[in-house]
N, C-alpha and C positions, 0 to 999 in steps of 0.2 A: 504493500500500500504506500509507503513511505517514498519507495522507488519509482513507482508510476508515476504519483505528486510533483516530484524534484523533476522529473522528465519532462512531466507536462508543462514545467516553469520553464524551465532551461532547452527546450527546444526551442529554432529559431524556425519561424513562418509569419507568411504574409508581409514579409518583407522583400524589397525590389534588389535585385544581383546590382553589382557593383558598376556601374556605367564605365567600363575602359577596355581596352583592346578590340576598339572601331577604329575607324576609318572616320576623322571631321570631318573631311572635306566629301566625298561620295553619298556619306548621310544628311549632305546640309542640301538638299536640293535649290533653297532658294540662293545662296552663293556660288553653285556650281553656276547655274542659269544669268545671276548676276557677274560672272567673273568672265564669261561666255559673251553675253550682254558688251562688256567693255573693253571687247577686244583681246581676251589673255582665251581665247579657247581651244588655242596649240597647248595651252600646259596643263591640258585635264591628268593626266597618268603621274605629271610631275609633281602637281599639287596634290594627286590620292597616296603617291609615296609617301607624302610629306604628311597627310592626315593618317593615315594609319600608323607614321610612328609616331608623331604628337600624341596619339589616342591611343596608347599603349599604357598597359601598369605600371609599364617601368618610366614612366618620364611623366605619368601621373605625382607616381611615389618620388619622382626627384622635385616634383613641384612641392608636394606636403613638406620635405626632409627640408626644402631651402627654406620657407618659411616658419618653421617651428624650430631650428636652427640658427638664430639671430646671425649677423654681422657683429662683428668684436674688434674694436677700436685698441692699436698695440702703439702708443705713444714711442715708446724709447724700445729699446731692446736690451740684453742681459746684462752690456756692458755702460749702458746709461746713456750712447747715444739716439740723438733723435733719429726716428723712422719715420713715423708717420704713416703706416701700414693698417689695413683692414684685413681682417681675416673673416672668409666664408666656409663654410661649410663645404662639403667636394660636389655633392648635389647640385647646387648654385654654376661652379662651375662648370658640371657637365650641361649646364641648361645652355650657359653661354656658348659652350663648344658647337653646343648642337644646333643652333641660330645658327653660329658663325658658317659652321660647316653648309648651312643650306643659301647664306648668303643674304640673310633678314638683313643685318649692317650694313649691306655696301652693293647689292645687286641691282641698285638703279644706275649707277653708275660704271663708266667706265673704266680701261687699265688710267686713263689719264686725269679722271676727276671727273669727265664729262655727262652729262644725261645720257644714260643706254639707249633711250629710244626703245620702239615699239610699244611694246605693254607690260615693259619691266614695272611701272609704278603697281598697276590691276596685279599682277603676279605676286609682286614681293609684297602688295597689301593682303589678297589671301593669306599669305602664308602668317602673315605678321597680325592677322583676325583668327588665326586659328591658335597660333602660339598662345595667344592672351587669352584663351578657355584652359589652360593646361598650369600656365603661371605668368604671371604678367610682370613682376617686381624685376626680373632682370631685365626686361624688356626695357629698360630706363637709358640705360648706356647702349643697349643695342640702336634704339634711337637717334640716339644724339649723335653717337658713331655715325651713322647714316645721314644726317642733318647737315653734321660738321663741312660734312666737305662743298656742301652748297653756300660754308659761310667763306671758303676756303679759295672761291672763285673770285674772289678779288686780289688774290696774291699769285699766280699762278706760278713763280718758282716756288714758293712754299709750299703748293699743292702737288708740284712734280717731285719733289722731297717726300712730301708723306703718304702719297698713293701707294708706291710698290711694296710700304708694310698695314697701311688700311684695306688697300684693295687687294689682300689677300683672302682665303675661307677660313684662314687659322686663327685660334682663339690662343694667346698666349698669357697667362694669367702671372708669370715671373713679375717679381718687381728690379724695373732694371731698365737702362734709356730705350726708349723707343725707337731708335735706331735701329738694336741689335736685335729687335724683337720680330714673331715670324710674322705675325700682326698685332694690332693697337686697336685701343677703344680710345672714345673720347667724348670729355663730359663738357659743362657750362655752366660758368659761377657768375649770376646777373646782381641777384637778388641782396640787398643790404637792410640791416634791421631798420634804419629810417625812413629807407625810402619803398618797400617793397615793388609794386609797380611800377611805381613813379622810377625811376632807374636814373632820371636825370637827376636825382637828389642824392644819387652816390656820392660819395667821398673818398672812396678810393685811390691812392694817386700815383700816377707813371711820371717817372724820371727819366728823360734818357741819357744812357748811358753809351755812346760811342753810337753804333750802330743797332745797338737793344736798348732796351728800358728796365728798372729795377721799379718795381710795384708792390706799395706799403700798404696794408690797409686790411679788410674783411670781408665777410658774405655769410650771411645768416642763414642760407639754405646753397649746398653743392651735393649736389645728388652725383650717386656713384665715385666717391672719391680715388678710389684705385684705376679711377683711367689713366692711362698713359698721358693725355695733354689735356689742358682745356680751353674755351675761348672763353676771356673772360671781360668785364668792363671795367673802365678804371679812366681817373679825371686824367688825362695829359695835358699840356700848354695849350692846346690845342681844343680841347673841349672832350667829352665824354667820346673814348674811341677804343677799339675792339682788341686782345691782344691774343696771341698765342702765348701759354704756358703749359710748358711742360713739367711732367716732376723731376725730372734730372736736369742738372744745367750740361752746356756741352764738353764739362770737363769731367762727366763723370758722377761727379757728384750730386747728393739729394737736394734738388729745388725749395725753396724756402717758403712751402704751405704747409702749415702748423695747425692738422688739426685738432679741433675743442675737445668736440664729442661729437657722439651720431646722434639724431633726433630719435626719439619713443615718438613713431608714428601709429596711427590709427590702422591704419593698412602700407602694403606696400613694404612687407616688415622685411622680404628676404634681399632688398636691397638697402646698401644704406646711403642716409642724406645725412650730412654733416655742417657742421658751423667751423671756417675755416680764417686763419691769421695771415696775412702774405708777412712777408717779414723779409723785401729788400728780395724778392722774386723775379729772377730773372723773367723775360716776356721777348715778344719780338711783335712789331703791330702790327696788325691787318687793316688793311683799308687805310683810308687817311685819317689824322687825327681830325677830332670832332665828327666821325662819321661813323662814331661806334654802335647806332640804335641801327639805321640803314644797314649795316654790314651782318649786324648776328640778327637781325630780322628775316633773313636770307636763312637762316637754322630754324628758328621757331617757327614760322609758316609751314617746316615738314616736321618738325615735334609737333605742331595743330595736328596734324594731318594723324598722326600716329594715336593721338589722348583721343581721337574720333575713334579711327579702326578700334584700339582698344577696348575703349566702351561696349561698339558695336559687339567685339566679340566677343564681353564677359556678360550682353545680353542676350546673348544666342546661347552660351552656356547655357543660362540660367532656365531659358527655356527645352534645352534638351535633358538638363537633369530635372525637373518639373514635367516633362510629360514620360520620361523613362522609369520615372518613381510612379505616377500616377495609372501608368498602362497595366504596373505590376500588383499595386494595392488593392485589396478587397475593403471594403466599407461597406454596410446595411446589402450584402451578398451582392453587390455588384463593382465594378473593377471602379475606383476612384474617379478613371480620365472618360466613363460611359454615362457620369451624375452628369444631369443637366447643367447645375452649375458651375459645374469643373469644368465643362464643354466652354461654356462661355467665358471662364476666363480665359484656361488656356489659351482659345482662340482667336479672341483681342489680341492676348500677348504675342501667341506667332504673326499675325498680321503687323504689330510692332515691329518685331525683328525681319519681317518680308523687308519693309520700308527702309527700317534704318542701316539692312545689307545692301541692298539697291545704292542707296544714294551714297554709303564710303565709298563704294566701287567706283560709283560712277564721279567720285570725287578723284580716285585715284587716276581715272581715265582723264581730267582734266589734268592732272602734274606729268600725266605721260605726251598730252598734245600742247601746252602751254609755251615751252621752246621755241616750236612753230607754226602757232595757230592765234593770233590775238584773241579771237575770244574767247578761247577756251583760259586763255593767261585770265581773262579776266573774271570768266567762270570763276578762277581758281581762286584768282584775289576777292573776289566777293562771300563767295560760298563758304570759303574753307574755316574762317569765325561765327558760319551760321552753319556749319552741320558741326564743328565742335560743341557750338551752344548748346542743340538739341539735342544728341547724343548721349552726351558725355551728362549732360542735366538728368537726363531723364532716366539714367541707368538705373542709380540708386532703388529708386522706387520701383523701376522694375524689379529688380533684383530682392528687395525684403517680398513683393508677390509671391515671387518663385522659392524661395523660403516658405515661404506660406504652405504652398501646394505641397510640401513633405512635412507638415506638422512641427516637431521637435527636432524630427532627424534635420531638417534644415536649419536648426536653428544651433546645433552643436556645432565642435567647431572640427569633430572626426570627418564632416562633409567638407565637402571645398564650396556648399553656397555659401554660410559662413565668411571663410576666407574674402569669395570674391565682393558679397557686398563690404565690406571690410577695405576693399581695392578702389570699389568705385566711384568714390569722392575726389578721387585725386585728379581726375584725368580734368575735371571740371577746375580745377583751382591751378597746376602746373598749367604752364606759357598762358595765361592770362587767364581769369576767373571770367563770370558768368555776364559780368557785367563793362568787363575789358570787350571782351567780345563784341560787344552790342555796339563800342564806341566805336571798335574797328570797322562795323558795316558800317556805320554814319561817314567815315572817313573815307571807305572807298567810296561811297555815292558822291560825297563832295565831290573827289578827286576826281572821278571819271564819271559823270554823273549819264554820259551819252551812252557808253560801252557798257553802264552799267542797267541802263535802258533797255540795251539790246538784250541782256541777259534774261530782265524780265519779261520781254516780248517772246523771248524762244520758250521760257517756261511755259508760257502761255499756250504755244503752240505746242509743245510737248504735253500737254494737258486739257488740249478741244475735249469738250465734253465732257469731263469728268465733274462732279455735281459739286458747289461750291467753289470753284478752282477763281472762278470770273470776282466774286463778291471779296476774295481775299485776297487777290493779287491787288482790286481799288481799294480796300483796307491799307494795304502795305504802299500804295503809291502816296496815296494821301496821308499817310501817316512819316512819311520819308519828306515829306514836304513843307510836313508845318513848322512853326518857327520854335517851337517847344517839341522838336522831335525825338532829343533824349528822354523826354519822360516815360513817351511810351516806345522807343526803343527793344524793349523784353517784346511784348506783346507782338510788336512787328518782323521780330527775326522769327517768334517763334512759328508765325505763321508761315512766314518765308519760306522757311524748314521743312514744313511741313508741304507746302508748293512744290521743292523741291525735290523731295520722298515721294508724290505723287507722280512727277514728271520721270524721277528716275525707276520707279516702281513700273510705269506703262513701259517701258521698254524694256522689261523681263519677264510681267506678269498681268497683262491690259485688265484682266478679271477681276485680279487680286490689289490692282491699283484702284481702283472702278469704288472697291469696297473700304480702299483705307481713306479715298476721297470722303465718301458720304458718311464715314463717320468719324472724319477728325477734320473735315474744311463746311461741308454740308451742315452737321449740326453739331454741338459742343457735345465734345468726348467726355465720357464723365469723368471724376477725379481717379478715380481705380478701373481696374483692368476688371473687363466683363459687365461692365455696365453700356451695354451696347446690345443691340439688337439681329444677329446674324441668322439668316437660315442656317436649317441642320446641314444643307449641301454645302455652303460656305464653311461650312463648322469643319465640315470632314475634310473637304479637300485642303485646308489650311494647316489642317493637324499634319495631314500625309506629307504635305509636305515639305513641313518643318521638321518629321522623324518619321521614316518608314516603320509601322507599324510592325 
């Protein structure tokens, strides 16, 4: 009796098997269609390489192992002098190897710095939307890696120096000049305790010295400190201007960035952010002096570009672990994801993630044609602070949903939903917050206010028909026009976003656009997910095809 009992406790049922060793990319139908859509649909077999071993247990388990594993800050070492070293976990770095190896860091460009051209951006953004369902935290310096060298095009012998060890696949994690290394990462130290945004209110300050500069001063937030260089900002004679810094100087010797500590972040934990001292730091400038916002502006518009894909894919996560837990549950004798209510949310939510995959891609499709295509340049510059906005905004709340949808088991932290709502505040707050954003559409309207005209008329036309499309696009014109047009700023990207989700949605899925129109531009979406009105045949076919059944 006693034995049956303790059986009856301790057996496990009516729980959903572990979601790993798939395939992301083959099971995500709406990315395959959307990466297809934007031109990458020679790399279907490359990208399912790549999703079936992102979707493995074993780079699952290196994702948990780097984040419950901290970074640990090693000031000096045994014999008392300074280092200035982080130490990770081996996890962490096999994440990074395995980026490297597929060429998330540096696959849009060339041996020589240049744009690859074709549909490297659509390709290298799959992969870099799929990475971030698996672990997103090292994904910080893989970024910036990849950014840097668009800030790097204003120096072009500096950038023919540092291509043949960036634009390697190798991940070398030694601490030691970047020279000798088989390849390099690289970070960016903007941010100072007084001025956070505001960046012209650093204090920072470059001296120079012969032909470099020695840089005294601080940065309240430098994420990934173990990169090999970083661009950094700092006051010169000259006006706030952009610098290379590496951590060795070219004698050899350790670079004079003294850091604090690492930040106790909310998320984001398996990489670290640091508060750092220059102390007489060697540098070399980029760009001209006073033209240090222009030049690493040139980097942030493709970290925009990444805190998007990001988003997107830690909401696509969140919905394949929410309907792969829900398919498998039993509740009141029928399977969780067959309750009518669970129908209806989940299926808002996959219509969410229809949209917000559509439109990164088709975001990425504009940084692959932008080179040589003006409007797509201006697509780019317009778009790319209005689908971070959206995104990257709206994940969170996604994502506590989809927690939802697994009760408790979502809300422990042995799942990765946990984790990843835990990740997805940052992507909103890193290269400019929610409300930067909004300044930035106002300033590319200014600035191009005709080119930016054109944009809105192509939406227009990418979205004949679609119900609501016409009353918000005059919402957003009128609203761009009036004299107090910051106020309602928010209101107008978000709408924007959302024009744009629909436009980019019709060129993958006219049905399933047709459906995110009428109920996010047509009538006001409610505040939570499933307070919407879909047939059962919408219901189903949005399910199927955000998870093969």
């Amino acid at each position: 009796m006693t034995q049956s009992v303790l059986s009856a406790t301790t057996d496990v049922f009516n729980q959903s098997p572990p979601f790993e060793d798939i395939d992301l990319f083959s099971l995500d139908r709406p990315l395959m269609e959307a990466v297809a859509a934007n031109g990458g649909g020679g790399a279907q077999n490359e990208l399912a390489e790549f999703g079936r071993h992102w979707g493995s247990a074993a780079m699952a388990e290196r994702g948990r192992l780097a984040n419950e594993n901290t970074p640990k800050l090693k000031t000096y070492d045994a014999r008392g002098y300074r280092r200035d070293v982080v130490e990770f976990h081996p996890a962490y770095h096999e994440l990074m190897a395995h980026s490297a190896h597929a060429g998330v860091h540096n696959a849009t460009w060339n041996d020589k710095g240049e744009a690859a051209g074709g549909a490297s951006e659509v390709i290298r953004g799959a992969k870099f939307f799929i990475a971030a369902q698996v672990e997103t935290g090292h994904l910080c310096p893989i970024t910036m890696t990849r950014a840097a060298v668009g800030a790097l095009s204003v120096d072009p012998a500096l950038r023919a120096k540092v291509m043949p060890v960036l634009g390697t696949r190798a991940y070398d994690p030694t601490f030691a000049p970047w020279w000798t290394k088989r390849g390099m990462t690289m970070g960016m130290g903007m941010t100072e305790k007084q001025g956070g945004t505001d960046v012209r209110a650093n204090i920072t300050r470059a001296v120079r010295d012969g032909d470099v500069y020695r840089i005294t001063g601080h940065k309240w937030f430098m994420s990934a400190p173990m990169c090999d260089a970083f661009l950094v900002l700092a006051q010169a004679e000259g006006g706030l201007t952009c610098f290379f810094m590496p951590r060795f100087q070219p004698d050899g010797s350790v670079n004079g960035l003294h850091f604090q500590r690492l930040k106790d972040k909310l998320g984001n934990r398996s990489n670290a952010s640091s508060e750092v001292l220059f102390e007489n730091a060697y540098a070399l400038r980029l760009g001209e002096e006073g033209r240090g916002v222009p030049t690493i502006i040139q980097m942030v518009s493709l970290t925009r570009q990444d805190c998007a894909l990001a988003s997107a894919g830690l909401v696509r996560s969140g919905l394949a672990h929410a309907l792969h837990h829900t398919r498998h549950r039993s509740v009141f004798q029928k399977h969780l994801a067959d309750q009518p209510l669970m129908k209806s949310v989940l299926s808002d939510m996959a219509l969410h993630v229809e949209a917000s995959t559509a439109l990164v891609m088709r975001l990425c499709r504009s940084f692959d044609r932008a080179p040589h295509d003006k409007a797509e340049a201006t697509y780019m510059r317009l778009l790319t602070p209005v689908v971070k906005y959206w995104t990257c905004k709206s994940a969170p709340g996604f994502l506590y949903e989809a927690m939802e949808c697994l009760g408790g088991n979502g809300y422990v932290e042995e799942g990765i939903l946990a984790r990843h709502y835990r990740e997805s505040p940052v992507n909103a707050i890193w290269e400019g917050s929610g409300n930067v954003m909004c300044l930035d559409v106002l300033r590319a309207l200014s600035r191009e206010a005709d080119a930016a005209a054109d944009v809105l008329r192509g939406l227009v036309d990418q979205t004949k028909g679609l119900p609501g499309v016409v009353e918000a696009v005059g919402f957003i014109a009128k609203a761009f026009r009036q004299a107090d047009a910051e106020r309602v700023a928010r209101l107008a990207v978000e709408k924007l976003a959302l024009v744009a989700a629909a436009a980019s949605l019709n060129e993958v899925s006219p049905k399933h656009a047709e459906l995110f129109a009428a109920t996010r531009l047509a009538a006001d979406h409610g505040n939570l997910y499933g307070a919407v009105d879909l047939a059962d045949s919408n219901i189903r076919g949005l399910l199927d095809r955000a998870l093969p059944a």
